[in-house]
C-alpha positions in Angstrom: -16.1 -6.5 1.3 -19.4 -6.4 0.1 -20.7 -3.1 -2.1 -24.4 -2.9 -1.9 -26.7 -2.6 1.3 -29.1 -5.6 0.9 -25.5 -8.1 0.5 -25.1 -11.0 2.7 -23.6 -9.5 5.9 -23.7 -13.1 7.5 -20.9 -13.8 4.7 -18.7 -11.3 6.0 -16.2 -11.5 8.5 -15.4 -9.1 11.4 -12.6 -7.2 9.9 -15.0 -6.8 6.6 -17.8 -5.8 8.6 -15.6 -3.0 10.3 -14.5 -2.1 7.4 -17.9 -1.8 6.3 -19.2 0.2 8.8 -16.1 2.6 8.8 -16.9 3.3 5.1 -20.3 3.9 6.1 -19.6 6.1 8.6 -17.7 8.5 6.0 -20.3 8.4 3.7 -22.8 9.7 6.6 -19.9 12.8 7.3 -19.4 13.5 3.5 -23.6 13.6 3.1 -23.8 15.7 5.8 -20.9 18.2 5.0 -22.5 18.7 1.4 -25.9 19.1 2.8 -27.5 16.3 1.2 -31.2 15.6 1.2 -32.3 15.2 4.6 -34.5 11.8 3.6 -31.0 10.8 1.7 -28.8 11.3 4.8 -31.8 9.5 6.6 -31.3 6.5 4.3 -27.2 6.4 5.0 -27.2 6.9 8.8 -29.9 3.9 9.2 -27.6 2.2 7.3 -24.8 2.6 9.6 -26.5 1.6 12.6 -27.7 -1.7 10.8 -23.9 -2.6 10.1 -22.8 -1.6 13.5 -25.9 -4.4 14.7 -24.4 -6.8 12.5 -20.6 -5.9 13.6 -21.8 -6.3 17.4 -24.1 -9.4 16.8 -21.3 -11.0 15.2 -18.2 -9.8 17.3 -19.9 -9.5 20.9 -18.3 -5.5 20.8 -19.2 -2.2 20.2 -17.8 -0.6 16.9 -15.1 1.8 17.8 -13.4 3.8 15.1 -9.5 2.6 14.3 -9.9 -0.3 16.6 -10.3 -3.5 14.8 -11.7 -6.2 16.3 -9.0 -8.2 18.1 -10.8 -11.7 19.7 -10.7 -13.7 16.6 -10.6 -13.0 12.8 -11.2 -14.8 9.5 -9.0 -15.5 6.7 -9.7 -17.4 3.4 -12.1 -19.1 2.9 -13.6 -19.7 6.9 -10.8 -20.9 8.5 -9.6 -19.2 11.8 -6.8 -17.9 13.4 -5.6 -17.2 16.9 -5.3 -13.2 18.3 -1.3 -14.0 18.7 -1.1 -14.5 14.8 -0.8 -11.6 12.1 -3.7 -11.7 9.3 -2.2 -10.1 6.4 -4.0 -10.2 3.5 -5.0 -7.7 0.5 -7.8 -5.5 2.2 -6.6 -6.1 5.9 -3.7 -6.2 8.1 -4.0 -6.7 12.2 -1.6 -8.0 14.2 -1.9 -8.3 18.4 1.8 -7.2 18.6 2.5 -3.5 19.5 6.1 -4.1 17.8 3.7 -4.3 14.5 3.5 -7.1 12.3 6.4 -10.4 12.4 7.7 -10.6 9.4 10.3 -13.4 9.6 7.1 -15.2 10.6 5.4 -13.7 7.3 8.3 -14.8 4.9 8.3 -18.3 6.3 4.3 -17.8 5.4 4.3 -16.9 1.8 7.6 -18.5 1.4 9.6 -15.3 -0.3 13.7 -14.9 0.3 14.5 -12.3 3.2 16.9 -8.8 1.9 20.3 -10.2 4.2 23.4 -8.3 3.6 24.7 -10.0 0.2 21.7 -9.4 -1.4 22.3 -5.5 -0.8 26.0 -5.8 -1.2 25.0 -7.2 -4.7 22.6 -4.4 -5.6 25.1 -1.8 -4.3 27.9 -3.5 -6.8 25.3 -3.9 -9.9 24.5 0.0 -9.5 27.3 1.6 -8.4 25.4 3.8 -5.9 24.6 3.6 -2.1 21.6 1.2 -1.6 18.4 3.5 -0.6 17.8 3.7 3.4 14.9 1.6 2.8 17.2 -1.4 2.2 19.7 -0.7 4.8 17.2 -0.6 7.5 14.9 -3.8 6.6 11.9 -1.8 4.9 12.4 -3.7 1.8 12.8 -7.1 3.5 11.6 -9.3 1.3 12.0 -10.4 -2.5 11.1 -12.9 -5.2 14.0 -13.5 -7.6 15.8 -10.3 -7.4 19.1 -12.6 -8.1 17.3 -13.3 -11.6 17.0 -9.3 -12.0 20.7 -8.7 -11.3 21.9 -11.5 -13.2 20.1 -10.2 -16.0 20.8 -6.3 -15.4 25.0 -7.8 -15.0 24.5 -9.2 -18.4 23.3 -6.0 -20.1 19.7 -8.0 -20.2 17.3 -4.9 -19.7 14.1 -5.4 -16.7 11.2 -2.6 -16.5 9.6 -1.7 -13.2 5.9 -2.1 -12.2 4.1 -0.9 -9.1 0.4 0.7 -8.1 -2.3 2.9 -6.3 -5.7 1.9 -5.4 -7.1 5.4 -5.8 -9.7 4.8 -2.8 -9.4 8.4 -1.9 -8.5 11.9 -3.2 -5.7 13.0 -0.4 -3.0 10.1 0.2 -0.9 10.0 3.0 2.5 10.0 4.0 2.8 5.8 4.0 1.7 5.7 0.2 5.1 7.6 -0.8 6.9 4.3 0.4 6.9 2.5 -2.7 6.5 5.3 -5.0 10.3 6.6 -3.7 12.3 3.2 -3.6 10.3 2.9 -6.8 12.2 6.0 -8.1 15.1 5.1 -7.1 15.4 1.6 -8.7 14.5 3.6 -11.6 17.5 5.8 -11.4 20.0 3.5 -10.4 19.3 1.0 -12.7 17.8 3.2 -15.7 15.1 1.1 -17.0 11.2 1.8 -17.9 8.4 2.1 -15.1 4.4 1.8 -15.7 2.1 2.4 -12.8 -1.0 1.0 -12.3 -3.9 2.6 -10.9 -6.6 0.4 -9.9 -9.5 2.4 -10.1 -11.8 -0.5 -11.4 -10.9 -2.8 -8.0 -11.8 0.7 -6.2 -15.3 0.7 -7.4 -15.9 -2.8 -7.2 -14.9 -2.6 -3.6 -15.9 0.8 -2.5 -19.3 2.3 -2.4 -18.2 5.2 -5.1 -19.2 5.4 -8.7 -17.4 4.8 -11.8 -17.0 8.6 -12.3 -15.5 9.3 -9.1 -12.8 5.8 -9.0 -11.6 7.8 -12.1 -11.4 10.9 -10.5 -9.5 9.9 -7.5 -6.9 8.3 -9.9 -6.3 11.3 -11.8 -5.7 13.4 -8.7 -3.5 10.3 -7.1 -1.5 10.2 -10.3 -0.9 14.2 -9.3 1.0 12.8 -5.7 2.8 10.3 -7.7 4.5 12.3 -10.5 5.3 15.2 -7.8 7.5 12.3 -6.4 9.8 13.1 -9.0 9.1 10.8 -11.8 10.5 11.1 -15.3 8.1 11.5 -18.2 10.1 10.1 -20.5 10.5 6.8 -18.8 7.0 6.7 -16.8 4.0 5.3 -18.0 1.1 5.8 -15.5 -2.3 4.2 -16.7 -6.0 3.6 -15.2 -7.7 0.3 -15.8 -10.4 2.2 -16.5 -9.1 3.3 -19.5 -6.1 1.6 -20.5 -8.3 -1.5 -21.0 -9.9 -0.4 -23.8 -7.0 0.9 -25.3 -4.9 -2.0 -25.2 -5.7 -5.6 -27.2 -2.4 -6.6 -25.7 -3.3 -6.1 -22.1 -6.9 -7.4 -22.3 -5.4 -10.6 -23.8 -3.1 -11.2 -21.2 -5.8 -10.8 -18.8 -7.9 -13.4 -20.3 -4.8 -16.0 -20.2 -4.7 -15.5 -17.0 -8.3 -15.7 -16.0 -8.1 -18.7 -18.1 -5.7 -20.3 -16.2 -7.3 -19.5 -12.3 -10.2 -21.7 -11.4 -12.8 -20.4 -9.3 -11.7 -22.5 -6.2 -8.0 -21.4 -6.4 -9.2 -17.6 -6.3 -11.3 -18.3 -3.2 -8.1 -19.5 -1.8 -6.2 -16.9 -1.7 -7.9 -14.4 -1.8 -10.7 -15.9 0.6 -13.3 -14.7 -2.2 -17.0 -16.2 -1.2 -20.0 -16.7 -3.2 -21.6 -13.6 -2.4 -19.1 -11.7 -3.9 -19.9 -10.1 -7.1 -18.2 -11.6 -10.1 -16.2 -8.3 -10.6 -13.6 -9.3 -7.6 -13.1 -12.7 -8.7 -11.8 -11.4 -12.2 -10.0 -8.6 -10.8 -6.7 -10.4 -9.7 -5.9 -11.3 -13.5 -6.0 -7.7 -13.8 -3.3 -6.7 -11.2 -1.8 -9.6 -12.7 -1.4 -8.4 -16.2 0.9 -5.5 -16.1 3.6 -8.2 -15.2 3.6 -9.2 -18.6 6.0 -6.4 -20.9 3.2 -7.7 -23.7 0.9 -5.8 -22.0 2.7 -2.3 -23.2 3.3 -3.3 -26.7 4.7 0.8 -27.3 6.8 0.6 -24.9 8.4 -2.7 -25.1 7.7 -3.0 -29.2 6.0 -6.7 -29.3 8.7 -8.5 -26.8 7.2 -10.6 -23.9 10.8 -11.9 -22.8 11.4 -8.9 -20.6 11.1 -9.9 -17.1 9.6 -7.2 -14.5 10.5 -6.3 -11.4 7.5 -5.2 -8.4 8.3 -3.1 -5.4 5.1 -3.6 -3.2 3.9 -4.0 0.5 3.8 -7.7 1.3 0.2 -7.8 1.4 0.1 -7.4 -2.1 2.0 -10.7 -3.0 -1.0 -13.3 -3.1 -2.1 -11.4 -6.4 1.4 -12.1 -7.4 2.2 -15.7 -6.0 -1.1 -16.1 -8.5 0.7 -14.4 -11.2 4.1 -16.5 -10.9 2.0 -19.8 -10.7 0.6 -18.6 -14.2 3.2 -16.8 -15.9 5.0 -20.5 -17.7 1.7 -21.4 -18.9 1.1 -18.7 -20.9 4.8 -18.6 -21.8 5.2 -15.5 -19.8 8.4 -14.8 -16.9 7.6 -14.8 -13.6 8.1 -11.3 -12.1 10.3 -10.8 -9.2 9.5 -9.0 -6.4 10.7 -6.8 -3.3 8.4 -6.4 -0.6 8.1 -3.4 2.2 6.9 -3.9 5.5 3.5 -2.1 6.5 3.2 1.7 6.9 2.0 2.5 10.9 -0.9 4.2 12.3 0.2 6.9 14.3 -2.1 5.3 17.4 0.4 2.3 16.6 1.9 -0.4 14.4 -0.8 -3.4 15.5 -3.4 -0.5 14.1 -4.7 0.1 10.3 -4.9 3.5 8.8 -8.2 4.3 7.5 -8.7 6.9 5.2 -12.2 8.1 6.9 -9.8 8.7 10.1 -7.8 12.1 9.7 -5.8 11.1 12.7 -4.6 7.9 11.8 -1.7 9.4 9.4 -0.2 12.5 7.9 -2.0 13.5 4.3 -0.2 14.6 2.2 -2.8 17.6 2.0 -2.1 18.6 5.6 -0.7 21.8 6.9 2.3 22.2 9.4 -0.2 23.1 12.3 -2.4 19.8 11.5 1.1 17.5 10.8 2.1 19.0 14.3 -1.1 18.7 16.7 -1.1 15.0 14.8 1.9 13.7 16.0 1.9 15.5 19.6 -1.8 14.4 20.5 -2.1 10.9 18.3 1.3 9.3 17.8 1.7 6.4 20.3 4.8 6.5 22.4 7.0 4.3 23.6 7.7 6.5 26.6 7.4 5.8 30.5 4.5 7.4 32.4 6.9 9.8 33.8 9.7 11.7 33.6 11.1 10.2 36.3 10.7 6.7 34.8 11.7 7.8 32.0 14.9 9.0 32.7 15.7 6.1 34.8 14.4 3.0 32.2 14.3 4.9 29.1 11.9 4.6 26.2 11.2 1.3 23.7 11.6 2.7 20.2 10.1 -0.9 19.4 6.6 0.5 20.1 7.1 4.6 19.4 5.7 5.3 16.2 7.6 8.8 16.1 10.9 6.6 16.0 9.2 3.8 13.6 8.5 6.8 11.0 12.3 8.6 11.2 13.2 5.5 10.1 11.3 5.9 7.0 12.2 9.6 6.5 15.0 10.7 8.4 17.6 9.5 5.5 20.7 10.4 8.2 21.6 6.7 9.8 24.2 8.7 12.1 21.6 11.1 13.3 18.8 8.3 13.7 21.3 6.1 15.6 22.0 8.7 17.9 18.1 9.4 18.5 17.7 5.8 19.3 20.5 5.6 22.1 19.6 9.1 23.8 15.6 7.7 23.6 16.5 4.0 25.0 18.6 5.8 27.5 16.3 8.0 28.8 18.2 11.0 27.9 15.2 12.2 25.1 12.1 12.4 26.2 8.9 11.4 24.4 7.8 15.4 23.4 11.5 15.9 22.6 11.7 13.1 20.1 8.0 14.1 19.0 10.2 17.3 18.0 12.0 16.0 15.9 9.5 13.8 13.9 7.7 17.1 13.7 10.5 19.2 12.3 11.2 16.1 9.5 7.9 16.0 8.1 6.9 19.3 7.8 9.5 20.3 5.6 8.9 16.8 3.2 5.1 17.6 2.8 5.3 21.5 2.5 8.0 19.9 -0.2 5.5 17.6 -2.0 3.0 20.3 -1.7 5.1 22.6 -3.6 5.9 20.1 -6.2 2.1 18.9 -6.8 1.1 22.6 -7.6 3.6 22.0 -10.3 1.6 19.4 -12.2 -0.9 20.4 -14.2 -3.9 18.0 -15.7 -1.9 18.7 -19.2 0.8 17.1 -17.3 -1.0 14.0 -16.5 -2.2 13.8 -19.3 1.3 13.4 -20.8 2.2 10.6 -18.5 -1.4 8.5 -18.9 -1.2 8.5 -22.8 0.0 4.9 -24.0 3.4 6.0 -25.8 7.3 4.7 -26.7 9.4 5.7 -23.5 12.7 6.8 -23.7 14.4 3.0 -24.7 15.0 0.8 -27.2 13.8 -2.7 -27.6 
């Protein structure tokens, strides 16, 4: 996406330009709720109505908040795609398909290994424990080399964890916990080192926000993330913005990297054009670096042989597909990977949360009465029109995004099994099921709520200071 109002909007594509004007749109509401200068909330509503032009000059439809365009999108570098496809790239996910996103079709794609039943048998053996309920139920479906992780973990060969925020705003939601808890509990199972990378640099380059405030939003991320339940002793939580200048070890590894990209292969894949600004282009050596254990030379004392381990939504892996490519030339091991499926919208899987939409998700900032009115008036239902046909055809948990997030947070498989035969049965109704949705997040955000109190800025300070962790190398 472009970041200054005189860019190129011919150069962006539909998806971009909605994104565009969606971020525009919240800058208008945050002007106008601070009671900015009148001839400065002036400036920003004109603004908005010149990229909702361009979005209906190019798309041949009216801009309508949390509806993506659908007709026809573009991906890389100009080539298109029909609406029965997914796009799934960095900034942008849309697929046509209520169910949500196909991702047998998306492995095939970017030609990663799918989670079957050996593979979590494996990890269950290795650790000794019960393999989280994100693996059992297909939310981690995806990995790169996790046999390479156990083999090494089985042969007392020690890995180190690495996974990230793009602090693009101060509340997060409920869908951003995904990788921070399987995260924490790969870290517990298998008792090795994590860092965390918050991207507060890409957040700028791609947001309209200053310097100042990227940083502040990744301090007050770093809060949600620790009150997950992260050890300070073996958590190392850093911002680009200034872990960078702190470490020689991590800006050199960036540089190898960059050294070993040309211009044409970050165009495509990451469909990068040449109105971007130079910023982007350099950015995915960036992500790319923390792969590397030279990177955290206090942590890992010097070695670079310790292979690392990413737990990530899919649409992060073109950064790392990059990363893998270069990781033998500079004499580097490729990191392996596990891959989640995509978060829903509450108005439905082939929707894209927004942060400028309250209603698209549950923040974590949001009180039982707003986590209740959400899910009754917004979360999309697989139910029948009536009662009546309901109880006679029963409901398509497929579609109903109050069944799609129990399976992310209702930890009982009994208890969700049951849900899903009295729903496809008929015997549940949509409100009743709503219910229970209801009564399972309240209680887990009033519980993260409680915890974040708990962590003071002298807190995060402790885990954002470059230090040894609690192992030897």
């Amino acid at each position: 996406m472009a970041d200054s109002p005189d860019c190129d909007l011919k150069s962006l594509s539909p998806l971009q330009l909605f994104e565009r004007v969606t971020e525009q749109g919240e800058k208008v509401r945050a002007l106008k709720a601070g009671k900015a200068p009148k001839d400065e909330i002036d400036a920003a509503v004109r603004m908005l109505l010149s990229l909702k032009l361009s979005y209906k000059t190019t798309t041949g439809q009216d801009y309508q908040a949390g509806l993506p365009p659908k007709d026809l999108v573009l991906i890389n570098n100009g080539t298109t795609k029909e609406e029965d496809e997914d796009l799934v790239d960095p900034w942008n996910v849309q697929t046509s398909n209520a169910k949500g996103v196909d991702y047998d079709k998306l492995i095939v794609r970017f030609g990663s290994s799918k989670i079957d039943t050996d593979l979590i048998n494996r990890i269950e053996r290795a650790t000794g424990q019960k393999p989280h309920h994100f693996l059992r139920r297909g939310i981690f479906f995806s990995h790169r080399d996790m046999d390479q992780i156990l083999d090494a973990y089985e042969n007392k060969k020690s890995f180190y964890l690495y996974t990230g925020r793009g602090p693009s705003s101060q509340a997060m939601h409920v869908g951003h916990l995904i990788p921070f808890m399987f995260t924490k509990w790969l870290q517990e199972v298998f008792d090795v080192p994590l860092v965390i990378q918050l991207t507060d640099d890409e957040k700028y380059l791609w947001k309209d926000m200053t310097v100042e405030k990227a940083y502040e939003y990744a301090k007050e991320n770093a809060k949600d993330i620790i009150a997950c339940g992260f050890d300070i002793n073996k958590t190392f939580i850093f911002s680009d913005l200034d872990y960078l200048g702190a470490s020689p070890g991590f800006y050199k590894n960036i540089v190898k990297v960059q050294k070993h990209v040309t211009f044409n292969q970050v165009k495509g894949i990451f469909g990068f054009t040449d109105s971007d600004c130079i910023g982007k282009i350099s950015f995915p050596a960036i992500q790319a670096a923390p792969s590397f254990s030279s990177s955290f030379p206090q942590i890992f004392n010097g070695k670079e042989n310790i292979q690392c381990l990413i737990p990530c939504a899919i649409d992060q892996d073109p950064y790392f597909r990059m990363t893998r490519d270069v990781a033998p030339r500079i004499g580097q091991p490729k990191p392996a990977l596990l891959h989640s499926v995509f978060f829903p919208a509450l108005q439905g899987a082939q929707t894209k949360m927004s942060a400028s939409d309250p209603n698209s998700s549950i923040f974590l900032t949001d009180t039982p009465k707003q986590i209740k009115t959400k899910i009754n008036k917004h979360a999309f239902s697989g139910g029948r029109d009536t009662i009546e046909e309901h109880r006679k055809y029963g409901g398509n948990c497929d579609v109903d995004v109050s069944f799609m997030y129990l399976t992310f947070f209702l930890e009982d498989d009994d208890r969700l099994e049951q849900l899903k035969q009295a729903y496809t049965s008929g015997e549940l109704l949509t409100g009743e099921l709503k219910k229970v949705l209801i009564e399972t997040m309240q209680p887990l955000v009033a519980a993260h709520q409680e915890r974040r109190k708990q962590v003071t800025d002298e807190i995060v300070k402790q885990f954002m200071t470059p230090r040894k962790l609690a192992f030897e190398f």
